[in-house]
C-alpha positions in Angstrom: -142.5 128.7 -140.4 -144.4 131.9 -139.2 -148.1 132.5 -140.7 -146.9 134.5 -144.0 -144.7 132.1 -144.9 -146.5 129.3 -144.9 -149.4 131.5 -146.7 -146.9 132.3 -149.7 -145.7 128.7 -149.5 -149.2 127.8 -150.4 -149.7 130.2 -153.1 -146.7 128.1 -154.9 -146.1 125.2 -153.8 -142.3 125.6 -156.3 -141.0 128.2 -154.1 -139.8 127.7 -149.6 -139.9 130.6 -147.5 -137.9 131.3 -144.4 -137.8 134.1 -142.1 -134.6 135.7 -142.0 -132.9 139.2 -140.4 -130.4 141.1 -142.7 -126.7 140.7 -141.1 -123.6 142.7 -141.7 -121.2 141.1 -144.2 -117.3 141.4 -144.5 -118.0 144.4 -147.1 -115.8 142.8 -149.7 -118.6 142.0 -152.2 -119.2 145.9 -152.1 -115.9 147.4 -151.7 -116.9 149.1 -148.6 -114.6 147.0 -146.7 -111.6 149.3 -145.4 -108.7 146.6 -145.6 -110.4 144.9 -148.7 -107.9 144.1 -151.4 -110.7 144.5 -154.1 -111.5 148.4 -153.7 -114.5 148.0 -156.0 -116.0 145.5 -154.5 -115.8 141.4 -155.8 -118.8 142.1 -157.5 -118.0 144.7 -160.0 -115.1 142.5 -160.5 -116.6 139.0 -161.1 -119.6 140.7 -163.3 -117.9 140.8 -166.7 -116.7 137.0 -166.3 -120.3 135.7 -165.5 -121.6 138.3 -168.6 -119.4 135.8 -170.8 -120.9 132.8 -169.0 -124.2 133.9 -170.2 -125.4 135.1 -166.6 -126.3 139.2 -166.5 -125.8 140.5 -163.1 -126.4 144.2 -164.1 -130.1 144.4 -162.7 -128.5 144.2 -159.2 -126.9 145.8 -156.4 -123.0 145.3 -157.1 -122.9 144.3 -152.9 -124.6 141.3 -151.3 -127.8 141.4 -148.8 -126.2 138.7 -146.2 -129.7 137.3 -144.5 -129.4 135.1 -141.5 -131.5 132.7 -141.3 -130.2 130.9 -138.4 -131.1 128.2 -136.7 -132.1 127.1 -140.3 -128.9 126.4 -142.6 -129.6 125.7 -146.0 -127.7 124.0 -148.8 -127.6 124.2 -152.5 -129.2 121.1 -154.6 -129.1 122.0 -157.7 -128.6 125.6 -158.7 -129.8 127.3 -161.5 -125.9 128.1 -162.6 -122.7 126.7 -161.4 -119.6 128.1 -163.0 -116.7 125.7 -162.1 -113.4 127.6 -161.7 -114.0 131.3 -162.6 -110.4 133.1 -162.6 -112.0 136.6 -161.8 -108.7 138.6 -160.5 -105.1 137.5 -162.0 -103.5 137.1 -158.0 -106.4 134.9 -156.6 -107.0 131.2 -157.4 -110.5 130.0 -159.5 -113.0 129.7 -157.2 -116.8 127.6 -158.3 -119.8 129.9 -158.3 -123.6 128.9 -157.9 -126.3 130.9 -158.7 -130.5 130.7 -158.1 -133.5 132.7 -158.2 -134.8 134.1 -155.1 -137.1 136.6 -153.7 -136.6 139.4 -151.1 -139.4 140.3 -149.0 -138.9 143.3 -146.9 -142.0 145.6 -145.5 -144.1 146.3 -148.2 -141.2 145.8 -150.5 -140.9 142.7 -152.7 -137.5 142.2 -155.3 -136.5 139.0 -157.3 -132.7 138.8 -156.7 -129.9 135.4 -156.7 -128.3 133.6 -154.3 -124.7 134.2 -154.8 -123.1 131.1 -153.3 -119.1 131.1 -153.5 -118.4 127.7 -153.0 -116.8 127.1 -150.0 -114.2 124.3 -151.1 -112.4 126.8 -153.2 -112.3 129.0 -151.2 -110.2 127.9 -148.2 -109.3 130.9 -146.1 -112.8 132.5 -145.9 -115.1 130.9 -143.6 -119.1 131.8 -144.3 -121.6 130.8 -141.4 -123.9 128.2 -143.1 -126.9 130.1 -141.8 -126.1 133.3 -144.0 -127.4 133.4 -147.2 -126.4 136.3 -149.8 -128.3 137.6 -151.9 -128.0 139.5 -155.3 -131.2 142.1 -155.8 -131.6 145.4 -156.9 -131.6 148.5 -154.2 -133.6 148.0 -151.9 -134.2 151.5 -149.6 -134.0 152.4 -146.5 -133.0 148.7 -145.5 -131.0 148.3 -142.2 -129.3 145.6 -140.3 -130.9 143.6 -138.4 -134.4 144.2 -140.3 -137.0 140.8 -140.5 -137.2 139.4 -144.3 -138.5 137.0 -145.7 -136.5 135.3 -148.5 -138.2 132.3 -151.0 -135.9 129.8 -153.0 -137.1 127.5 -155.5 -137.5 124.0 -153.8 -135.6 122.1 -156.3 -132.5 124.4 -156.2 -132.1 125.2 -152.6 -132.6 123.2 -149.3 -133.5 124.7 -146.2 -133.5 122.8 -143.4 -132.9 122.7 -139.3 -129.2 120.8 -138.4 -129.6 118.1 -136.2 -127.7 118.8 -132.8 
């Protein structure tokens, strides 16, 4: 853990930071993704069923910030939100969703966002490295790939930790 990590880690001893770059994602989330079969993105898409749920994604980005932080994997615990089986779009099967609070830190820039875990067991034909964490958070400017972060989850939700070899 680099020095400002382990300062903020300090500060609170609820929350685990973790260095992290920003990585390209597959663009679906967004609806950037040319061969995408949602055109406006997953996202905009999945927000109305989660509103009914009782979890408001409208303070964010309608796209994912995809954050490597490899070697590191991490692993969710006990999330915040789970919502078993959400039938977002009528020609895909239910897939389980996990969500908990996070924070972005990028430059001088600091945002509260989500981890937006898809769990993978329901979703069978799209493989997501365990070292890349997305993120839900509001705009953040001028952000490009490969840029250092540094992202904080609550302890008790979300477990980073270094695979064994």
């Amino acid at each position: 853990m680099d020095g400002y990590c382990q300062l903020l880690a300090a500060e609170d001893p609820a929350w685990s930071y973790v260095s992290g770059k920003l990585q390209s994602g597959y663009g679906v989330a967004s609806g950037r993704a040319v061969d995408s079969p949602y055109p406006e993105g997953t996202i905009v898409l999945q927000m109305p069923h989660f509103q009914k749920l009782g979890l408001d994604l409208s303070p964010y980005y309608p796209g994912t910030l995809n954050i490597s932080i490899a070697p590191a994997q991490f692993q969710m615990i006990q999330p915040q939100w789970t919502f078993p089986l959400v039938h977002w779009y009528p020609a895909s099967c239910p897939e389980t969703f996990s969500f908990s609070p996070c924070r972005v830190k990028y430059g001088d820039h600091r945002a509260a966002g989500l981890i937006y875990y898809p769990h993978p067991e329901t979703k069978p034909d799209h493989f997501q490295n365990p070292s890349i964490i997305e993120i839900l958070a509001p705009l953040i400017p001028r952000m490009e790939m490969g840029v250092a972060v540094t992202l904080g989850v609550l302890s008790q939700q979300v477990e980073i930790f270094e695979p064994e070899l």
